[in-house]
C-alpha positions in Angstrom: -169.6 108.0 24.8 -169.2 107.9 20.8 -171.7 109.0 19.0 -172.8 108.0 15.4 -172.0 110.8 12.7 -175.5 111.5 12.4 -176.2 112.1 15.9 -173.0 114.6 16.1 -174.0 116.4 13.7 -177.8 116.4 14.9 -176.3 117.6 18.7 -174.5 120.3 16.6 -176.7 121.9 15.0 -179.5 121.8 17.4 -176.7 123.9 19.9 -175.8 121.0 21.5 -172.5 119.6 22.4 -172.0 116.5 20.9 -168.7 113.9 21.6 -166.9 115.7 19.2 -167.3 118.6 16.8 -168.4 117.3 13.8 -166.4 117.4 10.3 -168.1 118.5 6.9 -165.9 117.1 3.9 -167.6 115.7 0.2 -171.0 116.2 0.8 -171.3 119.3 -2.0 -168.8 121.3 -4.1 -168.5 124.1 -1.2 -167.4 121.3 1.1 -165.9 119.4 -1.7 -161.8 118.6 -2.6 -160.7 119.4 -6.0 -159.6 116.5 -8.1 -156.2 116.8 -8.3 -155.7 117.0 -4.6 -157.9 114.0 -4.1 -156.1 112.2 -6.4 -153.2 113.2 -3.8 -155.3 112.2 -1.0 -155.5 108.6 -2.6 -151.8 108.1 -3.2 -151.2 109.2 0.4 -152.9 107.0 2.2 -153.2 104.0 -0.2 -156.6 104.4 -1.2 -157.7 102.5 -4.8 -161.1 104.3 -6.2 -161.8 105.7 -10.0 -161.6 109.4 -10.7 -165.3 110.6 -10.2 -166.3 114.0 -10.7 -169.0 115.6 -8.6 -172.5 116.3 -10.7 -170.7 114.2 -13.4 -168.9 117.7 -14.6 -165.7 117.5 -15.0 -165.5 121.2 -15.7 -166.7 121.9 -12.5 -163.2 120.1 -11.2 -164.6 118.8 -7.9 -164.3 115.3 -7.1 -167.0 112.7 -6.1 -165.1 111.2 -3.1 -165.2 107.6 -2.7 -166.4 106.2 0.4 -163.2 104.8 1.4 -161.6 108.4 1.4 -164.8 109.9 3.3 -163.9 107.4 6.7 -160.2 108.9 6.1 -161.2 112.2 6.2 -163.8 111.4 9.3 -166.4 113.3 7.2 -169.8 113.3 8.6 -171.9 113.9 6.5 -172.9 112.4 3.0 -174.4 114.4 0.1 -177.3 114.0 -2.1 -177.2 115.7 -5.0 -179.7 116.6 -7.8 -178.1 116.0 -11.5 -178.5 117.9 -14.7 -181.0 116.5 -17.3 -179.5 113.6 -19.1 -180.0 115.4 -22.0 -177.7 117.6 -20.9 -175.5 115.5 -19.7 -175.0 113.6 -22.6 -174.8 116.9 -25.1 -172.2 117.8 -23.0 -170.4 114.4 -22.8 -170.1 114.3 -27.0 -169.4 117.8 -27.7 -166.7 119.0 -29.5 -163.4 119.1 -26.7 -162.3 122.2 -25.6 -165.7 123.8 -26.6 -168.2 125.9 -24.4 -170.1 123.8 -21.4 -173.8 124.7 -21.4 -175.9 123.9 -18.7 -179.5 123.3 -18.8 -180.1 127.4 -18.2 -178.4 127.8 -21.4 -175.7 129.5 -19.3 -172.1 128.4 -19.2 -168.0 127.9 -19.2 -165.6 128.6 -21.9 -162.2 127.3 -22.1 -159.8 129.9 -20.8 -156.3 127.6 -21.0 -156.4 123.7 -20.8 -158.3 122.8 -18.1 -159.2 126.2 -16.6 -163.1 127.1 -17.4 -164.9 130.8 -16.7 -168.3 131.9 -16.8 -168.4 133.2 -20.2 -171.7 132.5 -21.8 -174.2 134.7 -20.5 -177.8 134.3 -22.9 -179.6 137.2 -21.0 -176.6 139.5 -20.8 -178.6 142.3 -23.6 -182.0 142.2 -22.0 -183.0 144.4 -20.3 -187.4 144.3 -20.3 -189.5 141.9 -18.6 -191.0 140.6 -22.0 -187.2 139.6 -23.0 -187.3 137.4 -20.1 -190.8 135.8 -20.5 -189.9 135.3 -24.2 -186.6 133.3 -23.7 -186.5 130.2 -25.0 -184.2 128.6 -23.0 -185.5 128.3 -19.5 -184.5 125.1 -18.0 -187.4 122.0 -17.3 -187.3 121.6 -14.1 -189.8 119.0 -13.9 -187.4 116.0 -16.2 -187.5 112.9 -14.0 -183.7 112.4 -14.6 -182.8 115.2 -12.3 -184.0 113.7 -9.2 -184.7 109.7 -10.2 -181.6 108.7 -8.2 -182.7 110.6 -5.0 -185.1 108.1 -3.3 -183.2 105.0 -3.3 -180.5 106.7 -2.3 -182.0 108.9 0.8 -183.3 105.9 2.1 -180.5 104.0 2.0 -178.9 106.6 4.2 -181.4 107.0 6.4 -181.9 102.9 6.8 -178.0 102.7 7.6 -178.5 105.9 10.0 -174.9 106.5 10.2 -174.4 109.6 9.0 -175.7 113.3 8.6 -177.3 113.3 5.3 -177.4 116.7 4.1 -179.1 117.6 0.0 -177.8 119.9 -2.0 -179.5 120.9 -5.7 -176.9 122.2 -7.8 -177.5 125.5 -9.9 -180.3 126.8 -7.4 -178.8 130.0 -6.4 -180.8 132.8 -7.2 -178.5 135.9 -7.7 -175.3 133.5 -9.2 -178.0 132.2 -11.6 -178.7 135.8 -12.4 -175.6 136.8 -12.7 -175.0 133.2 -14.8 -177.5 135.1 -17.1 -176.5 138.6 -17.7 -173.0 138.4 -16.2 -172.4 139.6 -12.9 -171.4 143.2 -13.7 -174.8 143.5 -16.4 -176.8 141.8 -13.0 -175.4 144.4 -11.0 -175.9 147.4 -12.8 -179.3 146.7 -13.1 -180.1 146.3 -9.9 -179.3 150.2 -9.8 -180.4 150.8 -13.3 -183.0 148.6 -14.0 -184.0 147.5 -10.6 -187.6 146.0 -12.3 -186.3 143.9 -14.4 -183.5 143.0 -11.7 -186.2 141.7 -9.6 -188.3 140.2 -12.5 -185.8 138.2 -13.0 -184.9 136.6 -9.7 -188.5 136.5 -9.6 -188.5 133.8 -12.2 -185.2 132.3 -11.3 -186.4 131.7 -8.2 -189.7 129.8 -9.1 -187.6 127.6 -11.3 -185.4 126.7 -8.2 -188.5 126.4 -6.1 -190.0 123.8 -8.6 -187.3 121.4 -8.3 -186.2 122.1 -4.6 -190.3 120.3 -4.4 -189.5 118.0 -6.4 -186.0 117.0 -4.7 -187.9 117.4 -1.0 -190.7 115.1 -2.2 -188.2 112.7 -3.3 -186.4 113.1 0.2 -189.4 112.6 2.4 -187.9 112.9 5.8 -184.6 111.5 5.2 -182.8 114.3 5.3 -181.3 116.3 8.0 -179.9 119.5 6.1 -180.5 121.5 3.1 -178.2 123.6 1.1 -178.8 126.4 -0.4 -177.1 130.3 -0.6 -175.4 133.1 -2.8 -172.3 134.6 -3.2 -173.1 137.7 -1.1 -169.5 139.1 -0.2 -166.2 140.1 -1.5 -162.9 140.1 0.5 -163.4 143.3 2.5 -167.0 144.3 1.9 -170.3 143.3 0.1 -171.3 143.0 -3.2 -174.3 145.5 -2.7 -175.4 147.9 0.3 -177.4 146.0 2.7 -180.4 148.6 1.9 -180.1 146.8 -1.9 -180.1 143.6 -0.4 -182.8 144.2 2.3 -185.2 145.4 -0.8 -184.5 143.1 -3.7 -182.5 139.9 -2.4 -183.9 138.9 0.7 -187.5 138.9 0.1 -186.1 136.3 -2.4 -184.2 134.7 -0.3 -186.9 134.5 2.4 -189.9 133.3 0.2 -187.1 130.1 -1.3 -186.5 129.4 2.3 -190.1 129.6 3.9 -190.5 127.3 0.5 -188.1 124.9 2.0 -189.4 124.5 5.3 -193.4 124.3 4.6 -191.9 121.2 3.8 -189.2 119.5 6.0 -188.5 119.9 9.5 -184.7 119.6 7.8 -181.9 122.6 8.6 -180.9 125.4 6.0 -177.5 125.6 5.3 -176.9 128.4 3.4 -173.2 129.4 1.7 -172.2 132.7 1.2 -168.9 134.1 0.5 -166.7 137.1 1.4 -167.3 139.5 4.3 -171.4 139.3 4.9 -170.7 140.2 8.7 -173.4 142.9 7.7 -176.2 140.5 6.4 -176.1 137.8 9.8 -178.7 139.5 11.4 -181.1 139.3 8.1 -180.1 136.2 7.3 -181.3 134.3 10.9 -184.4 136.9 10.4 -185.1 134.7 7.2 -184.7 131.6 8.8 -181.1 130.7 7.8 -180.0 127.8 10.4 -176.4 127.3 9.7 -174.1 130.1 7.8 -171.1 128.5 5.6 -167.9 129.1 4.8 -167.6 131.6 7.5 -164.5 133.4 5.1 -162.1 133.9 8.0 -159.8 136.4 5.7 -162.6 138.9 4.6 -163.4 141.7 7.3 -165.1 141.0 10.5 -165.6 137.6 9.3 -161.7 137.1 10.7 -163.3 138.1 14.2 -164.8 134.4 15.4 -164.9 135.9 18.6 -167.3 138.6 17.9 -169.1 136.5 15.5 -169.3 133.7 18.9 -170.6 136.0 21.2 -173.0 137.9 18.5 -174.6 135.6 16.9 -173.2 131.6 18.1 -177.1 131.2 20.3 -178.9 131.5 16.7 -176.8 130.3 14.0 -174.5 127.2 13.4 -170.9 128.3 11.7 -169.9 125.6 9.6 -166.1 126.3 8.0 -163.9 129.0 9.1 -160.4 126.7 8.0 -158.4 129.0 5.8 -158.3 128.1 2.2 -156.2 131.4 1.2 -153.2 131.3 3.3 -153.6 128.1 6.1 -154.5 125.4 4.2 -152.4 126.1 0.9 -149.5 127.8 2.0 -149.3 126.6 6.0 -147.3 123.5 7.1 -149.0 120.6 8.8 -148.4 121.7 12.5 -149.7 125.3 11.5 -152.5 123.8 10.2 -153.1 122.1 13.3 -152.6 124.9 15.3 -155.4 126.5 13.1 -157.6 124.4 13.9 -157.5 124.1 17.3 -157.9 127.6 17.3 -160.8 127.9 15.5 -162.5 125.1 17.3 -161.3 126.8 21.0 -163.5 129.8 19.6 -166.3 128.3 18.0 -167.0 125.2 19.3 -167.8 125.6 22.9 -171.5 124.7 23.4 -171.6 123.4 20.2 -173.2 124.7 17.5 -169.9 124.3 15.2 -169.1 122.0 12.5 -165.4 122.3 11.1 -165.2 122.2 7.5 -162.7 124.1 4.4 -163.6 127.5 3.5 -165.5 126.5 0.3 -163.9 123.9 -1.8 -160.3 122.7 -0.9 -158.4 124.1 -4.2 -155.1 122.2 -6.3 -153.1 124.1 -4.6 -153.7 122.4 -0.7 -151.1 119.4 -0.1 -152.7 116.4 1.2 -151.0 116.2 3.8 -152.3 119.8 5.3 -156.0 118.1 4.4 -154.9 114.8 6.6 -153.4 117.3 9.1 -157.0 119.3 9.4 -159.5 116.3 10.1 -156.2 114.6 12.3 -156.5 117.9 14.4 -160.3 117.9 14.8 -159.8 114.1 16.4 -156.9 115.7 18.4 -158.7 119.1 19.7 -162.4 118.6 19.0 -163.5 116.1 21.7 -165.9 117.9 24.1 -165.6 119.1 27.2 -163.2 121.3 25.0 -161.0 121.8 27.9 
C-alpha cells in the first residue's frame, strides 16, 4: 500500500519499514541543491519557477526549490525555516555589491572572486576574557518578531494538508560553527587548548542565544512538526576536529543541554548534521538524545563502512544521507549513480530506519541528470520488502 510522505518518513524514523525509503531533498541547505544546478534541474525537466534563494541569501548559493521541482525530485519532506531579522535583511539587500555580508551576529562573508564568498569577518577573533564577551556589542536579538512571523501560518498549513514530513530548521544555531563564525575556527580551536574558559564561556552564551529562538520557533510550531535540525561540523575527512576527551568535556554538555532544550518541548525528532569522520562521537551523540545523524560522509574513515555503522548503531539512530557528493554524484555517470544508490539503500535500509538524501548540499558541480538518476533509483530500489 502507498503511503503519504509524512507517514514514510514517520515509519522511518520510528525504525519502521515504511512502502518505501523515504527521500530528503530542499527541506534545509544541508539537504539543499545549489542554484545553478537547480536551475539545470528546471531546464531538464521543463519546470517554469523564479530563481529563489534559500533564507533569502543569495550568498549562501542554495536554492529555495519550488514546489513543482520537490514532486520531481519525490522529496519528502518540506522545510520551515527561521529568517534573519528584516533589518538585516534589508541592510544586506542595499549594501554596496561585492561588499562584506554581515549577519545578525555581526559575523560574515567576504568576496573571494565573483560569486565565491568565505568566512572572513570574524568580530571576536582578539578576545580572549570573558568580560570581552559580555561587553560585545553586537550580540544578535533573538527575540525580533520578523525571524519567526512566517512560521505559524505556514506549519499549519502543512500540517492541515498532512502530506508531507515537515521538518524545522533555524539557520545560524550551531554552537561551535557560530564560535568559530566568531573568532575564526583556528582562534576557536586554539582556545579550546589554550583558553579552555573562555572557550566554554563562549558557547555558553552562544548557546542561550540559540536556545532563545529555537523557543520561540517551537512555540510558533506547536506540534506541527515532526523533525528538528540542528548539529556542528564535528569531523574532517579522515579524523575529528578535536579528541573525543575535548569534545566529551566542552562540546557535549552543550550539545546535550540545546537538545534536552528541544525536547522539554516537542515530542518532534532531532536531526542533527555533522560532517567528516565522527565514527568516534556516535555513541555520545545517541547518549545525548540525537535521533537521526546526517550526512553520514561516506568518504571520511569508518564513516565509508555502512555496514559496521548498520550493525553498530542502525537499532538507535536513523542515517539520513550517505549518497556521495565527492566522487558519485559529481563525477559518476547516471547508471553509477544508480548503482550507488542501491547499494547504500541494500545496506541501510533494511528494517527501516533510513532516509536517502545528498551528503550535505548537492554542489555546481552535480549534473542534473545524476540528481534525476538518484531519486529515479530510490523509486527503482527503495520499495520495501527490500528484496
Amino acid at each position: 500500500m502507498t503511503m503519504s510522505s509524512r507517514d514514510r518518513v514517520k515509519a522511518a524514523i520510528n525504525h519502521e519499514e515504511p512502502d518505501r525509503v523515504p527521500i530528503v531533498i530542499g527541506a534545509n541547505n544541508t539537504t539543499g541543491i545549489k542554484m545553478e544546478t537547480y536551475k539545470e534541474l528546471k531546464q531538464l525537466e521543463g519546470i517554469e519557477a523564479p530563481d529563489e534563494y534559500l533564507y533569502r541569501w543569495p550568498e549562501l548559493g542554495t536554492a529555495k526549490l519550488d514546489e513543482e521541482t520537490l514532486e520531481r525530485l519525490g522529496s519528502d519532506v518540506r522545510g520551515i525555516r527561521d529568517l534573519e531579522p528584516e533589518e538585516v535583511l534589508e541592510r544586506n539587500r542595499e549594501r554596496e555589491p561585492g561588499s562584506p555580508y554581515i549577519n545578525s551576529w555581526g559575523s560574515g562573508q567576504v568576496q573571494t572572486e565573483p560569486g565565491e564568498w568565505y568566512p572572513g569577518v570574524h568580530p571576536l577573533r582578539e578576545a580572549d576574557s570573558v568580560e570581552e564577551i559580555e561587553e560585545y556589542e553586537g550580540w544578535p536579538d533573538m527575540t525580533d518578531p520578523t525571524r519567526v512571523a512566517h512560521v505559524n501560518e505556514h506549519a499549519s498549513k502543512l500540517a492541515e494538508e498532512n502530506d508531507y514530513a515537515i521538518m524545522a530548521t533555524p539557520w545560524l544555531l550551531f554552537p561551535l560553527e557560530r564560535a568559530f563564525a566568531m573568532q575564526g575556527m583556528e582562534v576557536f580551536l586554539q582556545n579550546t587548548v589554550r583558553n579552555p574558559g573562555f572557550a566554554k564561556a563562549l558557547l555558553r552564551k552562544i548557546t542561550e542565544k540559540c536556545k532563545t529562538l529555537m523557543g520561540s520557533l517551537l512555540s510558533e510550531l506547536g506540534d506541527n512538526v515532526d523533525i528538528i535540525c540542528i548539529g556542528d561540523d564535528l569531523g574532517t575527512q579522515d579524523s575529528l576536529l578535536m579528541s573525543p576527551g575535548t569534545y566529551r568535556k566542552l562540546l557535549k554538555p552543550v550539545h546535550a543541554d540545546f537538545i534536552d532544550f528541544i525536547k522539554e518541548r516537542t515530542d518532534a525528532k532531532v536531526f542533527f548534521h555533522t560532517d567528516g569522520d565522527v565514527f568516534p562521537l556516535i555513541d555520545d551523540l545517541i547518549e545525548i538524545g540525537v535521533d537521526i545523524l546526517n550526512p553520514v560522509q561516506t568518504s571520511a574513515g569508518r564513516m565509508s563502512d555502512l555496514s559496521e555503522l548498520k550493525n553498530q548503531f542502525g537499532d538507535e539512530i536513523v542515517f539520513c544521507g550517505a549518497i556521495d557528493t565527492q566522487r558519485v554524484l559529481p563525477g559518476g555517470t547516471p547508471g553509477e549513480v544508480k548503482s550507488e544508490v542501491k547499494r547504500v539503500i541494500e545496506t541501510l535500509g533494511p528494517g527501516g530506519g533510513y532516509m536517502v538524501s545528498a551528503v550535505h548540499t548537492i554542489i555546481e558541480e552535480v549534473p542534473a541528470e545524476n540528481v534525476i538518476a538518484m531519486v529515479d533509483a530510490v523509486r527503482e530500489f527503495g520499495s520495501y520488502p527490500l528484496d
